[in-house]
C-alpha positions as CSV (number, residue, x, y, z in Angstrom):
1,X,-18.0,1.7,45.6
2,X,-19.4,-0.5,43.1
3,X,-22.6,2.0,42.5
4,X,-20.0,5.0,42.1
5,X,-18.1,3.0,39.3
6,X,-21.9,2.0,37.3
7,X,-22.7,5.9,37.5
8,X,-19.2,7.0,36.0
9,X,-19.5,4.1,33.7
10,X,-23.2,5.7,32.9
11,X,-21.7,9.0,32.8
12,X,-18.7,8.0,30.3
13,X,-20.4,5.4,28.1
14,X,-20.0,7.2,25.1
15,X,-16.3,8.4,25.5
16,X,-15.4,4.9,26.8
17,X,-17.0,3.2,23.3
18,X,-15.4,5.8,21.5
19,X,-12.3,4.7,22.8
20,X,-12.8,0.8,22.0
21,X,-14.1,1.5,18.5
22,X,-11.1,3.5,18.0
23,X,-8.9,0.4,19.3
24,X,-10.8,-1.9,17.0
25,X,-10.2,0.4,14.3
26,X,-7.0,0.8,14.6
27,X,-6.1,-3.1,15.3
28,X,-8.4,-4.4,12.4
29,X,-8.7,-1.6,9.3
30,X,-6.5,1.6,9.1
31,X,-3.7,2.8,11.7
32,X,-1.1,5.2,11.6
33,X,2.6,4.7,12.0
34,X,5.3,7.2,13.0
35,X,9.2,6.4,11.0
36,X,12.4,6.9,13.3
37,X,14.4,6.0,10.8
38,X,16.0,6.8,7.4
39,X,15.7,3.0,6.0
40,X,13.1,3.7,3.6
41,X,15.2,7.0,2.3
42,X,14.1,8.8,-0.7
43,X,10.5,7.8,-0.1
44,X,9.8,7.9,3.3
45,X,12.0,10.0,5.4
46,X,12.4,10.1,9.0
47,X,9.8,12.6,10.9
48,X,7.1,10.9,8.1
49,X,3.8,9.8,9.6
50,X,2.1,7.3,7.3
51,X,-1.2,6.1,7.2
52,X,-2.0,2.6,6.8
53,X,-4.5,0.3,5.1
54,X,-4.1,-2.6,7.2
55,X,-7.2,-4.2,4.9
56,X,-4.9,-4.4,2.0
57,X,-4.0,-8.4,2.6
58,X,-6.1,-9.6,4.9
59,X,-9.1,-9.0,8.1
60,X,-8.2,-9.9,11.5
61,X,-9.9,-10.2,14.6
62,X,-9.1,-7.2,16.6
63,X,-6.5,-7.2,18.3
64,X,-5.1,-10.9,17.6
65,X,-3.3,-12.0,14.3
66,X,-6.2,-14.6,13.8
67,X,-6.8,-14.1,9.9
68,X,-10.5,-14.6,9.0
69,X,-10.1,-13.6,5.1
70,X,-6.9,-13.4,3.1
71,X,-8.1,-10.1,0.9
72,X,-4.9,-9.6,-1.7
73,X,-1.6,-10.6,-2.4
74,X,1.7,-8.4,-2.0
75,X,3.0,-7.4,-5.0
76,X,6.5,-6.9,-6.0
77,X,7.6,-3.3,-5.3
78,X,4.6,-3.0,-2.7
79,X,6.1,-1.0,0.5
80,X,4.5,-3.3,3.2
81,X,3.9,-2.7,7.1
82,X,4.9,-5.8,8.8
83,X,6.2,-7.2,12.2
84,X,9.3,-8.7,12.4
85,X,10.0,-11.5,15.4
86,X,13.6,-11.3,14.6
87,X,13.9,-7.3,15.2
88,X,11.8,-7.6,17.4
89,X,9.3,-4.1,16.3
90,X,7.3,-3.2,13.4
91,X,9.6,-2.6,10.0
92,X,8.5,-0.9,6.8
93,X,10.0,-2.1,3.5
94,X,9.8,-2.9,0.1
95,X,8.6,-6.3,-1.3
96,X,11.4,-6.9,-3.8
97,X,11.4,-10.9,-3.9
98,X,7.9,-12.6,-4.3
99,X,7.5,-16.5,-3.4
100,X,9.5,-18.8,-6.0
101,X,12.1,-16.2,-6.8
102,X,15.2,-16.2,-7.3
103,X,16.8,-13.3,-5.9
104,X,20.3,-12.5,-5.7
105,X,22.4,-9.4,-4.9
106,X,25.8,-8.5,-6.3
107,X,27.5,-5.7,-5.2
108,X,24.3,-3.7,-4.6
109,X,22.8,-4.7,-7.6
110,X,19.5,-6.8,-7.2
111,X,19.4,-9.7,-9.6
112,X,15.2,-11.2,-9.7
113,X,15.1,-14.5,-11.6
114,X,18.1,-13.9,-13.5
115,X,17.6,-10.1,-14.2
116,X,19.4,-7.6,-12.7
117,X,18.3,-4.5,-11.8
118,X,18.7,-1.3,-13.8
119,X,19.8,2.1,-12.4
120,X,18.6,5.7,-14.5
121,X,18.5,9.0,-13.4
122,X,21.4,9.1,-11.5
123,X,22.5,11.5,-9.5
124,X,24.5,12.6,-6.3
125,X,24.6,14.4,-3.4
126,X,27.5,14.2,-1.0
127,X,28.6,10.7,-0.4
128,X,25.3,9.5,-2.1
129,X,23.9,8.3,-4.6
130,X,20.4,8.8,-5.9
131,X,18.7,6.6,-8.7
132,X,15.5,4.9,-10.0
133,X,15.8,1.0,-9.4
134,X,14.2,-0.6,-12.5
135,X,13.6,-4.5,-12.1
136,X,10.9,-5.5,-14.7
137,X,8.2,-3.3,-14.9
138,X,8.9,-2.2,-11.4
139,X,10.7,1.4,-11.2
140,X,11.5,2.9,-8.3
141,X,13.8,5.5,-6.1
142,X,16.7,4.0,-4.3
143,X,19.8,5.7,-1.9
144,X,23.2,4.1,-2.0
145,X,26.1,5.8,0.1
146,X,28.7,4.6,-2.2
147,X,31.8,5.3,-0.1
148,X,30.1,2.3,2.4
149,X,30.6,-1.4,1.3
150,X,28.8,-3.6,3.3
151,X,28.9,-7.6,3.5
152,X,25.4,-7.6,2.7
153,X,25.8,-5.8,-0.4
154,X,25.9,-9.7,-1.6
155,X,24.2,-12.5,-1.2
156,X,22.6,-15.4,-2.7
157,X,21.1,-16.5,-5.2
158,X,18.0,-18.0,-2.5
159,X,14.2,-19.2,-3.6
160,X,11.8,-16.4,-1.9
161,X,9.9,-19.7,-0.4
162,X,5.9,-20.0,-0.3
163,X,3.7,-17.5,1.3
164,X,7.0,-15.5,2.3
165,X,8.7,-12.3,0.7
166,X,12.0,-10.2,0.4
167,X,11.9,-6.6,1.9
168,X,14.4,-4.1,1.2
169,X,14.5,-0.6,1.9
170,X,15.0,1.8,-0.5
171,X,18.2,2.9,1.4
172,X,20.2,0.0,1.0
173,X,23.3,0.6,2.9
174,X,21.5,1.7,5.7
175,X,18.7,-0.5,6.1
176,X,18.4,-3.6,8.0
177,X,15.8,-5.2,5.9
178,X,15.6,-9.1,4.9
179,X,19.2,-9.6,4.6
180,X,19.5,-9.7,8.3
181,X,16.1,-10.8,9.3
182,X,15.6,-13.3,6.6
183,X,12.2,-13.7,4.1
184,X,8.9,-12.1,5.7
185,X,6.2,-14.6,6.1
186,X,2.3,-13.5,5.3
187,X,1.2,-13.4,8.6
188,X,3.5,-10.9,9.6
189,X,2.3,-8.4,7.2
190,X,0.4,-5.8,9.0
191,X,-0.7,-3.4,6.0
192,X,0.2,-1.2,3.0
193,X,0.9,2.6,3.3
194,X,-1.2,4.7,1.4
195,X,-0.2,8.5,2.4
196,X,1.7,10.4,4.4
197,X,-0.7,12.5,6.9
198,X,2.5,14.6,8.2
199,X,6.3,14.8,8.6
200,X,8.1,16.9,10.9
201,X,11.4,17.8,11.0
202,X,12.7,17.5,14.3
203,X,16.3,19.2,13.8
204,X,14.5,22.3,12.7
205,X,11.5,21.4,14.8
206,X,9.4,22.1,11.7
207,X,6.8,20.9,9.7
208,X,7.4,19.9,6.2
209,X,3.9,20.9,5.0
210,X,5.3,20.0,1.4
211,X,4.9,16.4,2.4
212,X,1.5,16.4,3.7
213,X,-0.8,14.5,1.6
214,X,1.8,12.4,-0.5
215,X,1.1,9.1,-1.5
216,X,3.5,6.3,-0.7
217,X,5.1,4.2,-3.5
């Protein structure tokens, strides 16, 4: 028995290294990520797959969350690959809140250190509302269905504490982002986005070739 399993490990070697390089890759430097769901709405939408630079903060060992090198920082209006112990799965969100913030929100409106957000290039579609979020020199899409209010449409203000962040998806009524999980520590980021590699519309059961190749921001 034990000969049979040395000559299919002979036989195999190469697919089987293939397969644990391809584990290691994926644990420790790039991966992809499917998105069930709209919380990320205008700029990912569900059906996207993304890849991921999971390099972009830190290097792990393969397949632990043992950090050996703390490679960047998150940056405010970075959209971020994390895990979330609270949900309880991987999330993908924006980092609106960076440590020794204060961040607020009134109804809907982000306030950062005293600044609230500004909304341009408005415009709507159904029951919602499509704009560019400008906080600082930060600008960027966000979905509100307006005929939704929400509890968590306010909170705050809070200090973003050290070494932790506030997410938000772009979709803000329908996203279940930091204001029910709480501030996302930096070792439970798990990479930044860079493209999308392809979306599918499963309704249709098409592919929206049109989205191939975009770059996530």
């Amino acid at each position: 028995m034990n000969k049979q399993l040395l000559k299919t490990a002979r036989e195999y070697k190469g697919l089987l290294l293939f397969f644990v390089l391809m584990v290691m890759f994926r644990s420790a430097i790039a991966d992809w990520n499917d998105v069930p769901t709209g919380s990320m709405k205008p700029t990912i939408i569900e059906g996207d797959r993304i890849f991921v630079n999971k390099l972009a903060y830190d290097l792990r060992v393969p397949l632990t969350h043992i950090s050996l090198v703390r490679l960047g920082e998150p940056e405010r209006g970075d959209i971020v690959v994390f895990d979330s112990h609270a949900a309880d799965r991987r999330l993908v969100k924006r980092v609106i809140g960076l440590p020794g913030d204060v961040v607020q929100m009134a109804a809907g409106r982000v306030i950062v250190n005293g600044q609230p957000a500004e909304y341009t290039d408005v415009r709507y579609e159904g029951n919602s509302m499509y704009a560019t979020e400008s906080i600082g020199e930060l600008q960027h899409p966000v979905r509100y269905d307006y005929d939704v209010t929400r509890a968590i449409d306010s909170f705050g203000p809070a200090i973003v504490p050290e070494d932790h962040y506030l997410m938000l998806g772009d979709n803000r009524r329908n996203s279940a982002d930091s204001r029910y999980y709480g501030f996302v520590p930096y070792e439970n980021l798990r990479g930044r986005p860079l493209f999308i590699y392809l979306s599918v519309d499963f309704a249709a059961w098409r592919i929206r070739w049109g989205r191939f190749g975009m770059r996530v921001r």
